[in-house]
C-alpha angles and dihedrals in degrees: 000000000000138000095234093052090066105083103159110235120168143111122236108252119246110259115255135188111257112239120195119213130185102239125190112257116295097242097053113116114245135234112285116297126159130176088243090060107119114273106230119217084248139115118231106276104260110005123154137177111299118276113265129220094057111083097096096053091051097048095054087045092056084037093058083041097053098033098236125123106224109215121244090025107110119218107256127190092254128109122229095192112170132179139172137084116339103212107227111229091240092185095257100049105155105164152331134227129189135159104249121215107235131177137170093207099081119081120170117241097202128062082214091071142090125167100196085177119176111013128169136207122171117227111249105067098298119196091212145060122183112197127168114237150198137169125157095288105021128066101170147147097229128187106209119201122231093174109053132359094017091218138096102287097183136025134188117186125226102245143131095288091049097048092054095046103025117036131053121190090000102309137089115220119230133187133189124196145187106231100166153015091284100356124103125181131199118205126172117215119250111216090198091063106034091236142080121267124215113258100170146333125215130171124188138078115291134261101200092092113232128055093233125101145201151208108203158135099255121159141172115220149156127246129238127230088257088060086257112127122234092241092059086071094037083063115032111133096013122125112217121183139157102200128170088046111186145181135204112222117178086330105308119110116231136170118267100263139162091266092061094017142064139162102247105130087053102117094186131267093261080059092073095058084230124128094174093055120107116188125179141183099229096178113001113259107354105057126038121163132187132197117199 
């Protein structure tokens, strides 16, 4: 990525009331949802422009994933630790699908702090990321754009409303597909009607850099003073997971393996600077869970 490719574009998102709910464990696999299920003519229930005020966190966290240094971002004295499946680019990568854990009960202390867990891009140059997040003021499904404005586009909160459309044994379902020569398209997957729903278009060449893609617990996050980050409390006793992690090759849906999958992106669990943390490969490489 370049400097000059990151232009900020985003609007704030409206302030909402936080609503706790009481979800069903993360890992819990969700009522039935494939990537063949019907696309309604819909937009997601409830998405707004991206959340501004992000866009810098994100980009140092995919910066430390990736290796690169990006110029005019300072080095701060945060981690941006990530782990999960790496999605190999195979040569024909359309897509990727995954049931993402989700919960309204985790809110950041520290300003310092953003869980972007789990978050999901498909292999093949993909436009768009969708990445579930939460800081202090913000709990959100965010698309975030690699082709042209290099920001979070849309946004739907976790809230009451999302929980009862979009989620199933604590986890929402998203999909993004290739749809055209350069357009890709995120939906997530409502449970009321039976189809996906559309989240965010996009259509361009990418900007992240490399033609691979990921499904992981990544965060960006500030240290304590006792070498702890402030993410290891924010998490304690919170189960995380991406399962039914799949890949479109050529058309045809398959489970995230070892012949399309790696673990390249894995920094490593003392990475985290949490000593709590358990992490563990359930079914390489469509199924990962962490427990904070």
């Amino acid at each position: 990525m370049r400097a000059n490719t990151l232009r900020r574009i985003g609007v704030a998102m409206a302030a909402g009331t936080a609503i706790v709910l009481m979800a069903a464990p993360a890992d819990a696999a969700p009522a039935t949802a494939t990537p063949t299920a019907p696309v309604s003519h819909q937009q997601v229930a409830g998405a707004q422009a991206g959340t501004a005020g992000l866009k810098d966190g994100f980009i140092q966290a995919h910066a430390n994933m990736l290796g690169r240094t990006l110029a005019g971002h300072a080095a701060q004295a945060t981690i941006h630790p990530s782990a999960g499946t790496a999605f190999l680019d195979k040569g024909n990568n359309q897509g990727a699908f995954a049931a993402q854990s989700v919960t309204t009960a985790l809110h950041p202390t520290n300003s310092g702090t953003t869980i972007y867990t789990p978050t999901l891009f498909p292999a093949g140059g993909s436009c768009i990321e969708v990445t579930t997040v939460y800081t202090t003021s913000v709990q959100a499904v965010e698309a975030w754009d690699w082709c042209n404005h290099i920001d979070f586009e849309a946004s739907v909160p976790i809230n009451a409303s999302f929980v009862s459309k979009y989620t199933s044994g604590g986890a929402y379902t998203t999909e993004i597909l290739k749809t055209g020569a350069n357009t890709w398209v995120a939906y997530l997957y409502n449970y009321s009607t039976k189809a996906y729903d559309t989240l965010y278009t996009s259509s361009g060449n990418t900007q992240v850099g490399t033609t691979t893609g990921w499904d992981v617990n990544e965060l960006y996050s500030s240290v304590q003073s006792n070498g702890q980050s402030y993410a290891c409390t924010d998490m304690a006793g919170k189960t995380f997971s991406a399962n039914n992690i799949q890949v479109n090759l050529g058309g045809t849906w398959t489970a995230a393996s070892a012949s399309n999958s790696d673990t390249r992106y894995d920094t490593g669990n003392a990475s985290f600077d949490c000593p709590s943390r358990s992490y563990q490969m359930i079914s390489p490489y469509s199924h990962w869970q962490v427990v904070g």
